[in-house]
C-alpha positions in Angstrom: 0.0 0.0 0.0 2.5 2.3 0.8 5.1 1.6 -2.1 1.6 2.1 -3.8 1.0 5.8 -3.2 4.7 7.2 -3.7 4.4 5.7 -7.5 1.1 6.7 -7.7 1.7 10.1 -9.6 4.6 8.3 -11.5 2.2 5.5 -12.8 -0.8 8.5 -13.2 1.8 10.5 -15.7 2.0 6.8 -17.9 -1.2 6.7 -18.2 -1.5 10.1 -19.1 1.0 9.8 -21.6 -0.4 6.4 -22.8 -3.6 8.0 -23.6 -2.1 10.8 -25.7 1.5 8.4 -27.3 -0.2 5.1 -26.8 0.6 4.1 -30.4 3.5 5.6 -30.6 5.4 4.1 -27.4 3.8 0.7 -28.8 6.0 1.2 -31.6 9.4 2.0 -29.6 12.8 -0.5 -30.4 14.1 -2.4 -27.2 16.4 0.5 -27.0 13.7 2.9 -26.7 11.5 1.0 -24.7 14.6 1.0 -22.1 14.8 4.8 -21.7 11.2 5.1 -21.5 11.4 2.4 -18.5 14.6 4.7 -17.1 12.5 7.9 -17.2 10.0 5.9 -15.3 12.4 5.0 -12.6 13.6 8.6 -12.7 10.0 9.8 -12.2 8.8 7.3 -9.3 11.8 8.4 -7.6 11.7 12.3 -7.9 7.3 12.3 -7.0 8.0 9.6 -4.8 10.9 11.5 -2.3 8.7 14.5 -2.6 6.0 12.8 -1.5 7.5 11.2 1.0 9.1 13.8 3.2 5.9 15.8 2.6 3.8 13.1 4.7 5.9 14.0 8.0 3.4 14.1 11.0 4.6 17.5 11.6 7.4 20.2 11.2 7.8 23.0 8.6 9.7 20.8 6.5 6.5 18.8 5.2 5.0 22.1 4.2 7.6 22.8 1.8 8.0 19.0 0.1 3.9 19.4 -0.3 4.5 22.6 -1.5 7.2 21.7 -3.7 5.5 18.4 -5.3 2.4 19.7 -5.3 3.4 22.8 -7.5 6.0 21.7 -9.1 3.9 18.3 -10.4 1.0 20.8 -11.2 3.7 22.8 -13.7 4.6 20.1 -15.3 1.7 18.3 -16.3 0.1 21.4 -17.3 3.1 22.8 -19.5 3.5 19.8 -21.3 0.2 19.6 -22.2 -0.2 22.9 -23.7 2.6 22.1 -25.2 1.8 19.0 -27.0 -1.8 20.1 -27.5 -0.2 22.7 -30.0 2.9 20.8 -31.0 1.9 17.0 -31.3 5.1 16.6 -29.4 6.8 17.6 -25.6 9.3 20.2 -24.6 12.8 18.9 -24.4 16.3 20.3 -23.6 16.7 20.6 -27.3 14.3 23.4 -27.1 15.5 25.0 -23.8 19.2 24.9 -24.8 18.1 27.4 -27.4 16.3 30.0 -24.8 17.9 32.3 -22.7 14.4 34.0 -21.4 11.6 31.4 -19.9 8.9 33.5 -21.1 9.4 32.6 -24.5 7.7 29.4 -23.5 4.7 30.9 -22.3 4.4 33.6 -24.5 4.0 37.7 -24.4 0.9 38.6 -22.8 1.5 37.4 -19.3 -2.2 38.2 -17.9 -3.3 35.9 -20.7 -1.0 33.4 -20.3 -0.8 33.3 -16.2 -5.0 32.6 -16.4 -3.9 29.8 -19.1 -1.6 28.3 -16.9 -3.4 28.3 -13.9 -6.3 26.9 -15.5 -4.8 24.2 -16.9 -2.5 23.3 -13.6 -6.0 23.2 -11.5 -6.9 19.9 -11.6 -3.5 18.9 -11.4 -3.8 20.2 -8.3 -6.5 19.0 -6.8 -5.0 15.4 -7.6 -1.5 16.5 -5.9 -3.0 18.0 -2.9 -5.3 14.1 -2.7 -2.1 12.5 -2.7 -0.3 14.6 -0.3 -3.3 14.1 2.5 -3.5 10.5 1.4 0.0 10.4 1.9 -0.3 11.9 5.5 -2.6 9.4 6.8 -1.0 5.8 5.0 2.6 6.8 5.2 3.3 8.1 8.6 7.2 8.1 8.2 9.2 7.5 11.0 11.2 10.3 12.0 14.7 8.6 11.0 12.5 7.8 7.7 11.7 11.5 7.3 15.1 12.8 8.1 16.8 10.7 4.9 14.0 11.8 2.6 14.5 15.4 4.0 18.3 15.0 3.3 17.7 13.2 -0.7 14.9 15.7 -1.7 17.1 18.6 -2.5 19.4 16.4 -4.5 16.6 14.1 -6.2 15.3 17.6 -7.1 18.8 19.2 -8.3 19.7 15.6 -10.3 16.1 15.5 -12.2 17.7 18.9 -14.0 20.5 17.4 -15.6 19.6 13.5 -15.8 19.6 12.9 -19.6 16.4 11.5 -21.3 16.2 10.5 -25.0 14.3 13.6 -26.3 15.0 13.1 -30.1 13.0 11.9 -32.8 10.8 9.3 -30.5 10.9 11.3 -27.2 11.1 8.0 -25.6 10.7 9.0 -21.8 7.8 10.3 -19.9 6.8 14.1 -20.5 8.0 15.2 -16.7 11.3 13.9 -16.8 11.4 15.8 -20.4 10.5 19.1 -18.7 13.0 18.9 -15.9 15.8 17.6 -17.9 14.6 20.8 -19.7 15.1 23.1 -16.5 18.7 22.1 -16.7 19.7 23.0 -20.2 17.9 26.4 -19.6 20.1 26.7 -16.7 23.3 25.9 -18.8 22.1 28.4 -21.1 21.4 31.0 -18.8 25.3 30.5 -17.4 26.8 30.1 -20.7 28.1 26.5 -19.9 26.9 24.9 -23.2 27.9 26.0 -26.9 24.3 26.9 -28.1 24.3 29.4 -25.6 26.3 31.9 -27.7 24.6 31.1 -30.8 21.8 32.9 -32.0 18.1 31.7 -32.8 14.3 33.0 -33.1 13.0 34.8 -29.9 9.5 35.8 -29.6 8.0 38.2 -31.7 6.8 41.7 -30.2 5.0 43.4 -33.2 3.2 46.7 -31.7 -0.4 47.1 -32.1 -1.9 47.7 -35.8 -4.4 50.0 -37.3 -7.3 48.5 -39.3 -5.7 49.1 -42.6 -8.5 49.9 -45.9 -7.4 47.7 -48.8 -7.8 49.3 -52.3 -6.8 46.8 -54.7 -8.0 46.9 -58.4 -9.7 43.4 -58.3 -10.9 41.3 -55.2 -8.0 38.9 -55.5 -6.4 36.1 -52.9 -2.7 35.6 -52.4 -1.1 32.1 -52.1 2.9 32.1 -51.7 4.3 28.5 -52.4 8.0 28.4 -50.9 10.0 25.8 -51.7 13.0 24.3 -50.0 16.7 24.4 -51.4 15.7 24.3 -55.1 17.9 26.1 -57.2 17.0 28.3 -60.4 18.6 26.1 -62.8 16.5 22.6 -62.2 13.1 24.6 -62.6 11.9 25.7 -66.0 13.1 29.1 -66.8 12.1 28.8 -70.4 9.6 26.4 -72.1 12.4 24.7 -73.8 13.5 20.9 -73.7 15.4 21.6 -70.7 12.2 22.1 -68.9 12.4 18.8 -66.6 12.5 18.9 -63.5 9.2 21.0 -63.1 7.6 20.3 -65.7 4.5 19.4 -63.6 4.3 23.0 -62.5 4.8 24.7 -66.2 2.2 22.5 -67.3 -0.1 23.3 -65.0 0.7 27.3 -65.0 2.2 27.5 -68.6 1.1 31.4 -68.5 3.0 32.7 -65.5 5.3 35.7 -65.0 8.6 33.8 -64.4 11.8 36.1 -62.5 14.3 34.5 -64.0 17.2 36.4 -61.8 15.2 36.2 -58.7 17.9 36.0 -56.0 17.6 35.0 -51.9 19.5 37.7 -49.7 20.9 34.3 -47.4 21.1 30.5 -47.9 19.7 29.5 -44.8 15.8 28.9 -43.9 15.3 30.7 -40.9 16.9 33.7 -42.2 15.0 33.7 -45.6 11.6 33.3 -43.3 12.3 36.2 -41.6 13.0 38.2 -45.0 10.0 37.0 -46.3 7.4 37.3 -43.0 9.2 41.2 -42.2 10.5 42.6 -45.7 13.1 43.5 -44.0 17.2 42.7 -45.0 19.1 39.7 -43.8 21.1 41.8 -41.8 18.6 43.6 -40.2 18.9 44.6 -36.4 17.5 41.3 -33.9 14.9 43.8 -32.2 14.1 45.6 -35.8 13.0 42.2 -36.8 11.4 40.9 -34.0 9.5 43.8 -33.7 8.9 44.4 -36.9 5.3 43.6 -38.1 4.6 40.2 -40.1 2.8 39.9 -43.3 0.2 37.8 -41.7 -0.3 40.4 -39.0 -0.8 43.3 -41.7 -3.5 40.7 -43.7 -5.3 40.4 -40.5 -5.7 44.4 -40.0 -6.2 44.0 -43.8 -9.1 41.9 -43.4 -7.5 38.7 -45.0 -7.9 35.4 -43.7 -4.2 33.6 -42.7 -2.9 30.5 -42.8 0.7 29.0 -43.1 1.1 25.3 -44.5 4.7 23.8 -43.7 5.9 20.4 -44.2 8.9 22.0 -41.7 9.8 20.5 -38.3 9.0 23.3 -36.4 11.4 22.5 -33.8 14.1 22.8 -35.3 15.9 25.6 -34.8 13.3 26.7 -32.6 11.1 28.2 -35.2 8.1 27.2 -33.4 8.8 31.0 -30.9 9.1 32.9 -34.3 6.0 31.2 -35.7 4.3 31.3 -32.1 2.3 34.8 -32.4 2.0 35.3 -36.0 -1.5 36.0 -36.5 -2.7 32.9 -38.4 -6.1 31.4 -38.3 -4.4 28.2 -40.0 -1.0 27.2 -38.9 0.2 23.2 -39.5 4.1 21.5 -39.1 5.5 18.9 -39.3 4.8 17.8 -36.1 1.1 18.3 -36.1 0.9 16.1 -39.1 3.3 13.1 -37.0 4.8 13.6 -34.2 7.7 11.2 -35.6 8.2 13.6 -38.7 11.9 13.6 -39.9 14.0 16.7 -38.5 15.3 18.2 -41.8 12.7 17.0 -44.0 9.4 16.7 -42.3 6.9 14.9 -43.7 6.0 13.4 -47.2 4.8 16.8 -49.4 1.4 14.6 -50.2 0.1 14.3 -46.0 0.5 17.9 -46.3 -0.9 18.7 -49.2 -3.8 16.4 -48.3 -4.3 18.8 -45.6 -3.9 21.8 -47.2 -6.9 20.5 -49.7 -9.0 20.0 -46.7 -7.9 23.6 -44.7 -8.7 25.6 -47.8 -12.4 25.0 -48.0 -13.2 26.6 -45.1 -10.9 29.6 -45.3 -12.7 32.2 -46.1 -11.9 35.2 -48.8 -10.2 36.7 -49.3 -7.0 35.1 -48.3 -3.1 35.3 -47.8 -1.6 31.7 -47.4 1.7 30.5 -47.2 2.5 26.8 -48.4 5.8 26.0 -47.4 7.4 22.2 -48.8 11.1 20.9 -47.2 11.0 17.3 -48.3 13.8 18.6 -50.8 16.1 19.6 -47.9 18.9 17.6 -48.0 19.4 14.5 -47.8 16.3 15.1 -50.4 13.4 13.1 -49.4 12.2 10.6 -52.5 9.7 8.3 -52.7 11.1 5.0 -53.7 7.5 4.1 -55.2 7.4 7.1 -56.6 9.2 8.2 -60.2 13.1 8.6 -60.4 13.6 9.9 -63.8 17.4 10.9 -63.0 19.8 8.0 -62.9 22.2 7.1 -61.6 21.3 8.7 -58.3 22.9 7.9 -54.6 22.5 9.4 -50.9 26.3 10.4 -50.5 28.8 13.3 -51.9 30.9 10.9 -54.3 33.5 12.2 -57.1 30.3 10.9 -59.4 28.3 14.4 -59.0 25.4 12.9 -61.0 24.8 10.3 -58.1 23.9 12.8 -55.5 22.8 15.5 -58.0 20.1 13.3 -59.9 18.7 12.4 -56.1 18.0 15.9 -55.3 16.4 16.0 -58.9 14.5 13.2 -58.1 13.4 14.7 -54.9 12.5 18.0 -56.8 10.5 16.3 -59.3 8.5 14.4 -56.9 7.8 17.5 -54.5 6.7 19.2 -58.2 4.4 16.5 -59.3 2.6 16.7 -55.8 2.5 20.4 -55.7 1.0 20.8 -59.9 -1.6 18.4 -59.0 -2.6 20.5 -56.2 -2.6 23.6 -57.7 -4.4 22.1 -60.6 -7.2 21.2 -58.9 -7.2 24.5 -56.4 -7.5 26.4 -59.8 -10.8 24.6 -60.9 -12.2 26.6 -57.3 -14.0 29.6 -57.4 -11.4 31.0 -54.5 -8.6 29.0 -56.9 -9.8 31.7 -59.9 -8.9 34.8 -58.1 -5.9 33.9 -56.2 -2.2 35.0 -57.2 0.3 32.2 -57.2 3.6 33.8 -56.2 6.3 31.0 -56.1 10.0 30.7 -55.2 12.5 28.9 -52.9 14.1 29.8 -49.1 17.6 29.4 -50.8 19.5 27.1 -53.2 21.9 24.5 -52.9 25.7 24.1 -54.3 27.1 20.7 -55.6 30.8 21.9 -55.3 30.3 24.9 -58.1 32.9 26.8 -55.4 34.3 23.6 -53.5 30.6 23.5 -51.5 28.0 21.2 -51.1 24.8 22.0 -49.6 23.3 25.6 -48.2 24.4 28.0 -45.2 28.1 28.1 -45.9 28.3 30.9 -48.3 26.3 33.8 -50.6 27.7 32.4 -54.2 24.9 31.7 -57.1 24.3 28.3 -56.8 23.1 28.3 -52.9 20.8 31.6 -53.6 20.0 31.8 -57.1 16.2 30.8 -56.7 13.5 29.6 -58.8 10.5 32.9 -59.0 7.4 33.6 -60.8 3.9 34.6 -60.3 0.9 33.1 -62.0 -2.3 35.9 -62.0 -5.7 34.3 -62.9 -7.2 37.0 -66.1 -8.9 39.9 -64.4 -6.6 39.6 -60.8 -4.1 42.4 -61.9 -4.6 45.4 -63.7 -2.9 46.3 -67.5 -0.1 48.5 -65.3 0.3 45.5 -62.7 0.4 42.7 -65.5 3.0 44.9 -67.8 5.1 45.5 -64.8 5.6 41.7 -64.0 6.4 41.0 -67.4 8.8 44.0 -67.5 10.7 42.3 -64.4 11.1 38.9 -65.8 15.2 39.4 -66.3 15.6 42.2 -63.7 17.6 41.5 -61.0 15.3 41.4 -58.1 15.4 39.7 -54.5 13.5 38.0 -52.0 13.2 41.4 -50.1 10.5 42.5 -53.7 7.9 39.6 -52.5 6.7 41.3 -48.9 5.5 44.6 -50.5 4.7 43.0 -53.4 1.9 40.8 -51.1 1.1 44.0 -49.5 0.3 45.6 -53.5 -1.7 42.7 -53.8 -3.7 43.0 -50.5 -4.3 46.7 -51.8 -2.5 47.8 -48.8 1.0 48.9 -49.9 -0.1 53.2 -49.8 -2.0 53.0 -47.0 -0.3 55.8 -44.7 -1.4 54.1 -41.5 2.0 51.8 -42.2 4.1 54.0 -44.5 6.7 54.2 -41.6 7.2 50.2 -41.9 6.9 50.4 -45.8 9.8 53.4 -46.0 12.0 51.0 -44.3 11.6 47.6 -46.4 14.6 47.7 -49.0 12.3 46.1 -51.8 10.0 47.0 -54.5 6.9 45.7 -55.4 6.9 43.3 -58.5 3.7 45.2 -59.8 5.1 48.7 -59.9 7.7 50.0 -62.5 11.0 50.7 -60.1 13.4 48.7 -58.7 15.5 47.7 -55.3 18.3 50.0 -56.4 19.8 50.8 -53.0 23.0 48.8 -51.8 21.9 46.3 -49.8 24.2 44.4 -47.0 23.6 40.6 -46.8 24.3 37.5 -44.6 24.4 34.2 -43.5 24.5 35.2 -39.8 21.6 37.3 -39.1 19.4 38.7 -36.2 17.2 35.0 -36.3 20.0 32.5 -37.0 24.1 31.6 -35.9 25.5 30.3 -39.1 28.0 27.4 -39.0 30.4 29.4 -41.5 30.5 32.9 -41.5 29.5 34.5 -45.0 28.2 37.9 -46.0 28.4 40.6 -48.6 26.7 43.8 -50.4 24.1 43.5 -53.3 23.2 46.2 -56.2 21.6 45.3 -59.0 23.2 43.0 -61.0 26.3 43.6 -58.6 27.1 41.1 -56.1 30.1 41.6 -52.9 30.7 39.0 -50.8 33.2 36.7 -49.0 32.9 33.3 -47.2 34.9 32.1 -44.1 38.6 31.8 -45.0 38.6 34.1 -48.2 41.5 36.7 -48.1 39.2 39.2 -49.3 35.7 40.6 -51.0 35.2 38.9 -54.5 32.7 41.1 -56.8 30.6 39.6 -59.7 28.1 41.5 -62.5 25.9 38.8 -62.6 24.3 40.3 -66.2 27.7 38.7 -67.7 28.7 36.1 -65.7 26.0 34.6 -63.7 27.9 31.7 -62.6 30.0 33.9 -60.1 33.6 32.7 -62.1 35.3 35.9 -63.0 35.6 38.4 -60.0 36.2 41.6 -61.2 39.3 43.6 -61.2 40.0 45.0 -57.5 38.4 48.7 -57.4 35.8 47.6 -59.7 33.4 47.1 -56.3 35.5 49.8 -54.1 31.9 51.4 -52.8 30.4 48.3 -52.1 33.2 46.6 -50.2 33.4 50.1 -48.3 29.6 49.4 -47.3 30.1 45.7 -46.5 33.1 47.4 -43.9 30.9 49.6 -42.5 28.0 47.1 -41.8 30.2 44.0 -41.1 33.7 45.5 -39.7 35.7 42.7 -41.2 36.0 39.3 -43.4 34.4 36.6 -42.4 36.5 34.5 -40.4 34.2 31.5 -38.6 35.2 28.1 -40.3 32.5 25.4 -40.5 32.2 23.0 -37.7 34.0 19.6 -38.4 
């Protein structure tokens, strides 16, 4: 009996869990299954102790166990299931290594949240404070009992912080030993004592308050912006020539679209495109200019848009989930929330998310601004073994052969395609489908060892931000200005900075002077107006959102590209309108006034080598 009520709240948590992982723990490998039956240990002994010294007859000392299990078990059942109600999986360290300031978990509006919390922790406990007065009339410790579990509590308590539990892919231990193992790798972070402590990732947003804004556009019109992941420029169709392979799905499907054929990312990592795309803002934009910095889904609110953001992205990684947290969305779906089990860098088959994305959209609501965002071509590029593989031979691993890994990412591409174009076919044939604007591009490119690279992040040459860009307009969504504006820009050199007030043009909210102080700071240009970005513009790798593993950055203008990667004795320049593969610098002095800019905004060369 008594053995019975200290693992009482140890066995209550399993079931808990059961009822929410059931099939998932059903699934776990021996080796899983052993952790799981560790973190049960770890839990019946932490509750357990608690519990314990709180059943003393008497003496302060029981008031502050019960306190202590009775709050702290309340916290923790309650946090991680807010957390997993949102997230289809649990905090871990992996998150809490990442934050320096616990409110990030909660979120911003602390009255709000505090009512949350203390809602959900209320029948928690009421449960806890049954078990401590059951405790108190079963137990009855001795007082030699009561003096050991007086002297373990502190350091049960102190050793649940920094226990390990497997918290990876299958999260194979209970949710409270999760959370605690959590409180220690917040405290290591706090103190500096781990390497991710000094690198930089997504806070929480703090947008100020927004006007209603009045949009004025020249026909009611949707906006749908289809982001791919690490596709480069030169496996999409540019042209409707036979080298149209790759995506030929999507030229098929839209054979009438504005393509950008110089459309260029201003970073090569994920994150730090997101945040150019959600704040029109630069890549090396201030961290508090682009955390506070309003989204585009917050202006389509005050716009009157409904929102929604599609991503086949694990939203933990990285710790996007905090910069995607408050972003006013009235549809938001990861990775994650599709499977819990979804793969780290390439989330989840394209088709489970475009099967939701078929179901969402029918009860959106006009008009709309959604986002759908597919990674399955991250690397190591996701393919379907059922599916096609047109490009052979292909292989997993960097060999001397570049076809072998090369025609895999192909294959990948052309699978994500032939998912998206049957979409979008069918999303045309809808009344909403017939006045929506298709704007389409990638977070970055990839390099297959054009400049001794392979992959994305590591530097700003062509190959890892040279993206695929066009925008397909449904007769009578643009005016005769708008349309002959697009086609003006299909060889102009634009950037990813041109899409955010571009989607505010096609909102109709671009003029309105209740945000013209946000609009005079975006460095783009709308794709439906006549001018251009022609500013100098600084960008990098190692932004306000994002630590990169190799230290790149540079200055763009117009054709004009400045930059150096980690290592590189100096700035290398490039006039991308006559050599677009980035092989002839030009002569030194031939970039003097953007190299003095990249000084002035970077202080020096990159120098931070990749990790080996």
């Amino acid at each position: 009996m008594r053995v019975g009520v200290l693992v009482a709240p140890t066995v209550a948590l399993l079931c808990w869990d059961l009822s929410r992982r059931g099939a998932l723990v059903g699934q776990l490998e021996a080796k899983y299954l052993a952790t799981y039956a560790l973190s049960l240990l770890e839990s019946a002994i932490v509750w357990g102790t608690l519990l314990y010294a709180a059943s003393r007859r008497r003496g302060w000392v029981r008031t502050v166990a019960a306190v202590w299990f009775v709050i702290a078990l309340s916290f923790v059942v309650a946090t991680q299931a807010r957390f997993h109600d949102r997230y289809n999986v649990y905090f871990n360290v992996d998150l809490a290594v990442w934050m320096k300031n616990p409110r990030d978990l909660f979120g911003l509006d602390w009255q709000t949240e505090l009512t949350r919390q203390l809602v959900a922790m209320a029948p928690v406990t009421a449960v806890a404070l049954g078990w401590v007065c059951l405790a108190r009339r079963r137990l009855r410790p001795s007082r030699r009992a009561a003096q050991i579990a007086l002297g373990l509590m502190p350091a049960v308590v102190v050793l649940s912080l920094f226990i390990p539990t497997q918290r990876h892919k299958y999260q194979a231990s209970l949710p409270d030993t999760l959370l605690l193992h959590s409180g220690g790798g917040l405290i290591r972070a706090r103190l500096g004592l781990t390497k991710k402590s000094t690198e930089v990732r997504a806070r929480r947003r703090t947008p100020p308050p927004l006007a209603q804004l009045e949009p004025k556009a020249p026909a009611p019109r949707n906006v749908l912006l289809v982001i791919l992941e690490s596709v480069r420029a030169d496996v999409t169709c540019r042209d409707a020539g036979p080298g149209c392979q790759v995506t030929e799905a999507t030229h098929r499907v839209l054979p009438r679209r504005h393509l950008l054929r110089q459309l260029r990312a201003l970073d090569s990592s994920t994150a730090v495109s997101h945040a150019v795309l959600w704040t029109g803002l630069g890549s090396a934009a201030p961290r508090d200019q682009v955390h506070d910095a309003p989204s585009i889904f917050d202006l389509a609110k005050v716009a009157g848009f409904r929102t929604a953001l599609w991503s086949s992205q694990h939203e933990m990684f990285g710790n996007m989930w905090l910069w995607q947290a408050d972003l006013e969305l009235d549809r938001l779906v990861s990775a994650t929330r599709l499977d819990p089990l979804a793969d780290f860098y390439v989330g989840v088959p394209e088709r489970s998310l475009i099967e939701r994305v078929t179901r969402d959209q029918q009860g959106l609501g006009e008009p709309f601004l959604a986002v759908v965002h597919l990674i399955n071509t991250h690397h190591d590029y996701y393919v379907d073994p059922t599916g096609p593989l047109p490009f052979q031979p292909e292989g997993s691993k960097d060999v001397p052969e570049r076809p072998h890994i090369f025609n895999r990412y192909r294959n990948s591409v052309y699978q994500q395609d032939q998912v998206l174009a049957r979409w979008l076919e069918s999303f045309r044939q809808t009344d909403p489908g017939k006045r929506t604007v298709i704007l389409y591009t990638s977070d970055h490119a990839e390099a297959f060892r054009e400049h001794n690279q392979l992959g994305h992040g590591a530097s700003l040459y062509t190959e890892e931000v040279h993206v695929p860009g066009f925008v397909d307009a449904p007769e009578g969504t643009l005016s005769a200005a708008e349309r002959q504006a697009l086609t003006d820009k299909q060889d102009a050199f634009v950037t990813h900075a041109d899409l955010f007030p571009t989607i505010l043009d096609l909102m109709g909210v671009l003029d309105d002077p209740r945000i013209a102080e946000h609009v005079a700071r975006l460095p783009g240009r709308s794709f439906l107006r006549p001018e251009l970005a022609r500013e100098p513009l600084p960008i990098t790798n190692c932004a306000a959102v994002w630590s990169c593993a190799s230290e790149s950055w540079g200055v763009l203008q117009g054709s004009r590209r400045l930059h150096a990667r980690a290592g590189d004795a100096a700035f290398s320049c490039f006039d991308l309108a006559v050599d677009e593969a980035e092989q002839h610098p030009l002569p030194p002095g031939g970039c003097a006034d953007l190299e003095a800019i990249a000084f002035r905004a970077f202080g020096r060369l990159p120098e931070k080598r990749p990790q080996e």
